[in-house]
C-alpha positions as CSV (number, residue, x, y, z in Angstrom):
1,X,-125.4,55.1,33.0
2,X,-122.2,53.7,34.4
3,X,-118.9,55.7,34.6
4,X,-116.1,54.4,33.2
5,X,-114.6,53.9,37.1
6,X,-117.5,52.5,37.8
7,X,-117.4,49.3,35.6
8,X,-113.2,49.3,35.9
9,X,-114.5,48.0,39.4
10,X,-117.0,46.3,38.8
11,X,-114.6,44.0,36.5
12,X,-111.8,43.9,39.5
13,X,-114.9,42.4,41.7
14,X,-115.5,39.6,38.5
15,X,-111.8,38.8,38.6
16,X,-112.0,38.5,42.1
17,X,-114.8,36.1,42.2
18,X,-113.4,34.3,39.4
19,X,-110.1,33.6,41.1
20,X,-112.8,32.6,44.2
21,X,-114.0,30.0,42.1
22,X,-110.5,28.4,41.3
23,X,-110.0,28.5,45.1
24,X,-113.2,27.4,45.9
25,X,-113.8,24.4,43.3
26,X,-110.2,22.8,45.2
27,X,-111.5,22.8,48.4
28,X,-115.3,22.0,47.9
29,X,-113.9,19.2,45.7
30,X,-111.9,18.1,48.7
31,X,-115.0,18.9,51.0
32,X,-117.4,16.6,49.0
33,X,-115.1,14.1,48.1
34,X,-114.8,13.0,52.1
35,X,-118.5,13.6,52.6
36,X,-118.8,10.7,49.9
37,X,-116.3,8.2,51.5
38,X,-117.6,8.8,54.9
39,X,-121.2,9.1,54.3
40,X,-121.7,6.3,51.6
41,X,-118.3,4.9,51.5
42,X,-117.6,5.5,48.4
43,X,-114.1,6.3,47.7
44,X,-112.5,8.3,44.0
45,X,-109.3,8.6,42.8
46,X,-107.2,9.4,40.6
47,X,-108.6,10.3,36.9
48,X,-112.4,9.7,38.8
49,X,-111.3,12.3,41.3
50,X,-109.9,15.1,38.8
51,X,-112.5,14.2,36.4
52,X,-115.3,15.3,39.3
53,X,-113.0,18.1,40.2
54,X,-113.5,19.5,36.7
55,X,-117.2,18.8,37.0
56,X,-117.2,21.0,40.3
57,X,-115.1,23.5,38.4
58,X,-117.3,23.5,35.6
59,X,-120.6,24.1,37.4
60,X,-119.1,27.0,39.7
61,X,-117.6,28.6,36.5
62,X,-121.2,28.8,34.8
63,X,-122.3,30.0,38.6
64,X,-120.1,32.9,37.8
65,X,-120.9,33.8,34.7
66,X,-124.6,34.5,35.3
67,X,-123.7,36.0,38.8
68,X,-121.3,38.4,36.7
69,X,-123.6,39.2,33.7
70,X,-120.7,39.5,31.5
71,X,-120.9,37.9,28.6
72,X,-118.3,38.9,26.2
73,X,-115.8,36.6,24.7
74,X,-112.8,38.3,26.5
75,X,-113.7,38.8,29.9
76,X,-114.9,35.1,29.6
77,X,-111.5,33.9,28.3
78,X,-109.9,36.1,30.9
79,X,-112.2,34.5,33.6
80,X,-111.8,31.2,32.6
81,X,-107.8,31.7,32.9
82,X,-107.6,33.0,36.8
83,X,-109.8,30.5,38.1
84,X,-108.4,27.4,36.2
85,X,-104.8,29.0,37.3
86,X,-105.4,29.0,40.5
87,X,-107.1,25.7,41.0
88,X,-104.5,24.3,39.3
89,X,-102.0,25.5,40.6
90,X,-103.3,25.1,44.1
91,X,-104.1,21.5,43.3
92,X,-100.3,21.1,42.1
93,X,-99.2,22.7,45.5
94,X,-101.6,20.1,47.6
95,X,-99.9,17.0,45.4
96,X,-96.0,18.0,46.0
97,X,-96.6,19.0,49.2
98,X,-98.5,15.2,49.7
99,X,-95.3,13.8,47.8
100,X,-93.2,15.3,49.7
101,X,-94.5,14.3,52.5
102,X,-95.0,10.8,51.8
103,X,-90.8,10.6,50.8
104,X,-90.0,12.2,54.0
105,X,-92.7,9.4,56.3
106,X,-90.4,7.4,57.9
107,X,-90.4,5.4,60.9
108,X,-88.9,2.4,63.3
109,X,-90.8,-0.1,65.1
110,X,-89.5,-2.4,67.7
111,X,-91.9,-5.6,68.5
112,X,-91.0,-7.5,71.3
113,X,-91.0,-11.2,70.3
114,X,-92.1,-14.1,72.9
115,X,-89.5,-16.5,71.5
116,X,-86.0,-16.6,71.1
117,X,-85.3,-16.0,67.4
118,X,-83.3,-18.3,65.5
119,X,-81.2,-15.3,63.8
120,X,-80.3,-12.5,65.6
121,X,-77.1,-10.1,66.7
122,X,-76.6,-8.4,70.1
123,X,-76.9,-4.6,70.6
124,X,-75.0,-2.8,74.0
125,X,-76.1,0.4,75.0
126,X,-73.4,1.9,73.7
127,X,-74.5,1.3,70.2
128,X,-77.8,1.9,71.0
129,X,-76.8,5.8,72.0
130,X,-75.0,6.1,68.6
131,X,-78.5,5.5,67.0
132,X,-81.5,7.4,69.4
133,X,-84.2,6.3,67.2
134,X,-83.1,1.9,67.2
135,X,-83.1,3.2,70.9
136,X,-86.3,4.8,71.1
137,X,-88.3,2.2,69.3
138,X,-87.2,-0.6,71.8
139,X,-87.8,1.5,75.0
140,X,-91.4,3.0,73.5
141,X,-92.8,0.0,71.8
142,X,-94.2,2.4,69.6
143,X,-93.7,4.0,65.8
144,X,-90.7,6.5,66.3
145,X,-91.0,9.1,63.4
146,X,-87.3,9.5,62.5
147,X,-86.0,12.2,59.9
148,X,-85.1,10.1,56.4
149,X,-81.4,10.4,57.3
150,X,-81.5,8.8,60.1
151,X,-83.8,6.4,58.8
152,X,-81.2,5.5,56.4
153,X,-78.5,5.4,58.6
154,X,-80.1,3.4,61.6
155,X,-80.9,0.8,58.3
156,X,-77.9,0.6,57.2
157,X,-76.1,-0.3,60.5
158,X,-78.8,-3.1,60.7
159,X,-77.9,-4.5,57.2
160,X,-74.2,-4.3,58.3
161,X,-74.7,-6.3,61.5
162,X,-76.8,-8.9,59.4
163,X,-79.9,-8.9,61.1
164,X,-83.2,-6.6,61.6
165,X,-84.3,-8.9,64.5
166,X,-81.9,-7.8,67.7
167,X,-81.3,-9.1,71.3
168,X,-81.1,-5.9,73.8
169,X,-80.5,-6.8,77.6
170,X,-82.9,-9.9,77.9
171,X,-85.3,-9.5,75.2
172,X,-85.6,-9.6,71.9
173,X,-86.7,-7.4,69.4
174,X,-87.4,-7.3,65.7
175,X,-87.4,-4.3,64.3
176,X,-89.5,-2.8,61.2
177,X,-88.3,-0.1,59.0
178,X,-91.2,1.6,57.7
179,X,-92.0,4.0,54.7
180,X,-95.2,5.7,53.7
């Protein structure tokens, strides 16, 4: 016969596992989710994607019910809470963390055109020093990751001089301002 410590642990190791499951139906969701759009190419989102999460969820809960071999109404209340808790909650952490993110993706591109623009306004070095990333972009020829503020601010010069398309020494440029 058990002792009474004896099942007071043995139901700290089902909560465990149960708060396992939350964890684990995220990230095999995640997991399987790629394995579909890069084996078959089939790609889910949005109300697909939770909907199959759920699925995933549901099938490791009943997992860990007949791993557990508890089968009253309260512990299975109880066990449903911690792991829907913590997949949710983890799931709500992974989607403002992808929002945030996604606000804060911002970057400048300078292409070199072949042709003299029609429309375009002259940049010295000078002003090119007061904005490092306008600089940056030209001299790379590459994306420049810039922080949102200077995003803005490198824009908003742009706008003021009237053009996005720019003549540095002897080239010109035209320059993208790009957002996730």
């Amino acid at each position: 016969m058990k002792t009474k410590m004896d099942k007071q642990n043995n139901m700290k190791w089902n909560y465990i596992l149960f708060l396992a499951i939350g964890i684990l139906a995220f990230y095999m969701t995640g997991f399987l989710l790629g394995v579909f759009s890069d084996t078959y190419g089939i790609g889910i989102h949005g109300f697909e994607a939770v909907s199959f999460m759920l699925f995933i969820y549901a099938v490791l809960l009943a997992a860990g019910l007949i791993v557990s071999k508890e089968r009253s109404r309260s512990f299975i209340t109880k066990a449903f809470a911690i792991s829907f808790a913590a997949m949710f909650l983890i799931s709500i952490a992974f989607f403002a963390w992808g929002a945030y993110n996604h606000f804060n993706s911002k970057a400048i591109d300078a292409n070199l055109l072949q042709t003299v623009p029609d429309d375009f306004v002259v940049l010295t070095e000078e002003e090119l020093n007061e904005y490092p990333a306008i600089k940056e972009a030209i001299t790379s020829q590459q994306f420049v990751e810039v922080r949102p503020d200077e995003w803005q601010r490198s824009f908003d010069f742009l706008d003021e001089k009237g053009s996005h398309t720019v003549k540095f020494g002897d080239k010109y440029y035209d320059l993208g301002f790009i957002t996730a």
